[in-house]
C-alpha positions in Angstrom: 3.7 23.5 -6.0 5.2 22.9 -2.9 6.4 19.8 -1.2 3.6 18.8 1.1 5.5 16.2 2.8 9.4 18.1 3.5 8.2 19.2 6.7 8.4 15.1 7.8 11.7 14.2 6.6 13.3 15.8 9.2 11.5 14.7 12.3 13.5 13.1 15.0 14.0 9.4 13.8 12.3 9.8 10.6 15.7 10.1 8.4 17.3 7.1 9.9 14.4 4.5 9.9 13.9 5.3 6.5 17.1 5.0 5.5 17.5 1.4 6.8 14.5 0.2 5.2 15.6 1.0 2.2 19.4 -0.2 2.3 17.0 -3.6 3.5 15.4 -3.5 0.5 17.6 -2.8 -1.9 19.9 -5.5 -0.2 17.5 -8.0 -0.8 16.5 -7.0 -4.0 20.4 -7.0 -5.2 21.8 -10.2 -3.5 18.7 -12.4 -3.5 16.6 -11.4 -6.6 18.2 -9.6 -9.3 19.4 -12.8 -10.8 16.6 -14.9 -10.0 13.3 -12.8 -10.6 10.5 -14.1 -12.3 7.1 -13.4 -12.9 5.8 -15.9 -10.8 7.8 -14.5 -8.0 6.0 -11.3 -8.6 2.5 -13.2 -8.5 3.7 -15.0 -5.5 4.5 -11.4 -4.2 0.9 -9.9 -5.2 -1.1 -13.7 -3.8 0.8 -12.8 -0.3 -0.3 -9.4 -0.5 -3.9 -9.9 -1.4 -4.2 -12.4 1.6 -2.9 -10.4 4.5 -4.7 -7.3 2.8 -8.0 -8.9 3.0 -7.1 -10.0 6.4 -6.6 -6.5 7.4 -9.7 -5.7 6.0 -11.4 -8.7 8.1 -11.5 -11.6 6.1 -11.0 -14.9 7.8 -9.5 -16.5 4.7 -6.3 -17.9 5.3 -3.3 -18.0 2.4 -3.5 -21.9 1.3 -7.5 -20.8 0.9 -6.6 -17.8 -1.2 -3.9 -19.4 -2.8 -6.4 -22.5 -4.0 -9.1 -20.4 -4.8 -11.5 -21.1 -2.0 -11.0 -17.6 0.2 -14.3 -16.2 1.2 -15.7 -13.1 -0.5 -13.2 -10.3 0.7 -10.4 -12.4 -0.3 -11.5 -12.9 -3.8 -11.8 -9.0 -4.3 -8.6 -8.5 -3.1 -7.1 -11.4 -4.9 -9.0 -10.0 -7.8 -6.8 -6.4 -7.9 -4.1 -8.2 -7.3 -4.2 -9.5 -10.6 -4.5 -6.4 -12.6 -2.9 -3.4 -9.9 0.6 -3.2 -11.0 -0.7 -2.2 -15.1 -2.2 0.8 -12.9 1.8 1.6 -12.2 2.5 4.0 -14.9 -1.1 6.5 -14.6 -0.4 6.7 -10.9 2.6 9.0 -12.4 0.4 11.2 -15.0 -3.5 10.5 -13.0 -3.8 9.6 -9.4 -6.7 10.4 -9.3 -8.1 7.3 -12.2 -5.8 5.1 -10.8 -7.1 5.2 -7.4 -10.8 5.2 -8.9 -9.7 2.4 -10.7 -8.5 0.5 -8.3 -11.9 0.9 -6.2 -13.7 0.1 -9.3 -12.1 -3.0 -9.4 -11.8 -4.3 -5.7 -15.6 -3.1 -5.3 -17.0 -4.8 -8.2 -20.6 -6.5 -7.4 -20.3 -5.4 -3.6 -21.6 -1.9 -4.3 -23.9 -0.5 -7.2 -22.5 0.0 -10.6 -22.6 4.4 -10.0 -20.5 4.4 -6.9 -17.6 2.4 -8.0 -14.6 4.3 -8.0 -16.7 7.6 -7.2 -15.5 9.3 -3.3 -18.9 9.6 -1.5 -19.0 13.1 -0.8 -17.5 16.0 -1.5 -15.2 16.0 1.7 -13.9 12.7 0.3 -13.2 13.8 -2.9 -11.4 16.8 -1.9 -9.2 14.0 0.2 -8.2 12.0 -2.8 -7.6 15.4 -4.8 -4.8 15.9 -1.8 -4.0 12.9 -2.1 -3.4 13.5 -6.0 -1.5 16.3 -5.8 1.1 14.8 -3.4 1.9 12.0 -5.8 2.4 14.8 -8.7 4.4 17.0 -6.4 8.2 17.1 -6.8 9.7 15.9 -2.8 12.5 15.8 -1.3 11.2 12.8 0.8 12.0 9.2 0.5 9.5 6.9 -1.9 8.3 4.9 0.8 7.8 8.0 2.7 5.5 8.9 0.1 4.3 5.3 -0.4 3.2 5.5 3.8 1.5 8.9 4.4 -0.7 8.6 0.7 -2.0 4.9 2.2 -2.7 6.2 5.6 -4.2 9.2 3.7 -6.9 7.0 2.1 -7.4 4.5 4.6 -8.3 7.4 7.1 -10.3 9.1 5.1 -12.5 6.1 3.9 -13.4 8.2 0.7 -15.4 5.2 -1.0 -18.2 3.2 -0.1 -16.3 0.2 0.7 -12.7 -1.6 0.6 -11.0 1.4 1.9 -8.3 -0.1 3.3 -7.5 -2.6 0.4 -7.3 0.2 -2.2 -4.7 2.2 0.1 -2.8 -0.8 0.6 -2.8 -1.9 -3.2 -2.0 2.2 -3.8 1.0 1.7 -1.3 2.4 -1.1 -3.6 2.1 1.3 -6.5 3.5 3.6 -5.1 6.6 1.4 -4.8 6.5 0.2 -8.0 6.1 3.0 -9.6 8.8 5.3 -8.1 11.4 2.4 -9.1 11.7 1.0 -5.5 10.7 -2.3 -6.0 10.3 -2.4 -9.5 8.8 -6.1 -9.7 6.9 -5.6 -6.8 8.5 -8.0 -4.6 7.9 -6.4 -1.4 5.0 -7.4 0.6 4.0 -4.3 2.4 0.8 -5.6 3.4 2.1 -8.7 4.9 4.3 -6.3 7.1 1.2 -4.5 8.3 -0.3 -7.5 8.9 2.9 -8.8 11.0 2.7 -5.3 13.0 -1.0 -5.5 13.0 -1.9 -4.0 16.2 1.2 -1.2 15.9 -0.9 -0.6 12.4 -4.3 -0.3 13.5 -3.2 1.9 16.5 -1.1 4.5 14.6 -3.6 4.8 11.7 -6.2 6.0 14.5 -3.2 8.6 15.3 -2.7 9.7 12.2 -6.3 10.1 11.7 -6.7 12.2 14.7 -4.8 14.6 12.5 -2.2 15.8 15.3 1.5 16.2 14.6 2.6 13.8 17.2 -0.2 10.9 15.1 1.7 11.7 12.1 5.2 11.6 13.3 4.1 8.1 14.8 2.7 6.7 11.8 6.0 7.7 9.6 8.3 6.0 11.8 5.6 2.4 12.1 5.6 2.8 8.5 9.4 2.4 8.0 9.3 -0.3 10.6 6.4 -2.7 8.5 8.4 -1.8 5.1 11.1 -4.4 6.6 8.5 -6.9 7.8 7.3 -6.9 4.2 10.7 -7.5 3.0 11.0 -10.3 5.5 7.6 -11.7 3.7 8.8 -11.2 0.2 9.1 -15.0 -1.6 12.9 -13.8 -2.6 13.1 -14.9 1.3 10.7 -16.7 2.5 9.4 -20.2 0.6 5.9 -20.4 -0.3 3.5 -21.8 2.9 
């Protein structure tokens, strides 16, 4: 198979801006958390996540809501995957394609009938995710969170289920994290990064949709950029609000 994703790792800029997100990341992870972890961190992590997540997804919930229970309905289903997305980690390496169905089976629970959770609409959509799948089983060259950007803007583009599009790519972003031994603990708040660079966001993910080089090139380099805003958010740094 070939490496679907080599022909970005050397675009102008790309090499660089990767590289310094992850020295920031692994410089947090070493000097503030290696010693200090904890689960609750890592729920603290995932709460953060699930709020600016169903923010992005346009809930008007805010994070003392979600984190007492009381967000509105987009905010629970989010808050919901939270709790269970990370046990997804290891299939994502072996199956893809159930973990991303199961993460939309999950999130979409009671918002859409019982026969389309987890199933791509169409065929068009399915043969997305199946692209999607075989980039996350293809050897690369590329960085993780290289990987970890272009499958998320993959899915959120292509909208493949009936609803919570953009949670599931965000929650498969974290994953991807997770599972290629980035942030093993999941202590990186991606989504809290794209909810920090929210406009930036929004605007490249219509480039990269439009499917032109120059989209793609654009998103890649945003990407690197929210990966340290969601180390900035991560509770190693940042006290609980």
């Amino acid at each position: 198979m070939t490496d679907p994703v080599a022909w970005l790792v050397d675009l102008e800029g790309v090499p660089s801006a990767y590289a310094a997100a992850r020295d920031g990341i692994d410089v947090m992870l070493r000097d503030r958390g290696l010693r200090r972890t904890s689960p609750e961190m890592t729920a603290e992590s995932l709460l953060r996540g699930a709020h600016a997540s169903a923010v992005l997804e346009g809930s008007s919930s805010t994070l003392a809501e979600v984190r007492a229970g009381d967000g509105d309905a987009i905010a629970q289903d989010a808050l919901r995957l939270s709790a269970s997305q990370l046990a997804l980690a290891p299939l994502l390496k072996t199956a893809p394609l159930q973990a991303i169905a199961r993460l939309h089976a999950v999130v979409a629970a009671g918002s859409v009938p019982d026969d389309s959770l987890g199933r791509p609409r169409d065929a068009a959509s399915a043969d997305r995710l199946r692209g999607v799948s075989e980039l996350l089983l293809a050897a690369t060259s590329a960085p993780a969170l290289l990987v970890a950007g272009v499958v998320h803007a993959d899915v959120a583009t292509a909208a493949p289920f009936a609803s919570h599009n953009g949670i599931v790519a965000r929650a498969l972003e974290r994953l991807v994290l997770v599972s290629r031994g980035v942030d093993a603990k999941s202590l990186v708040v991606p989504e809290a990064g794209h909810l920090a660079l929210r406009a930036e966001y929004e605007s490249n993910l219509r480039g990269y949709a439009d499917g032109g080089p120059r989209g793609v090139h654009g998103w890649v380099l945003y990407a690197a950029e929210a990966y340290v805003a969601g180390a900035e958010a991560s509770p190693l740094r940042r006290t609980a609000e």
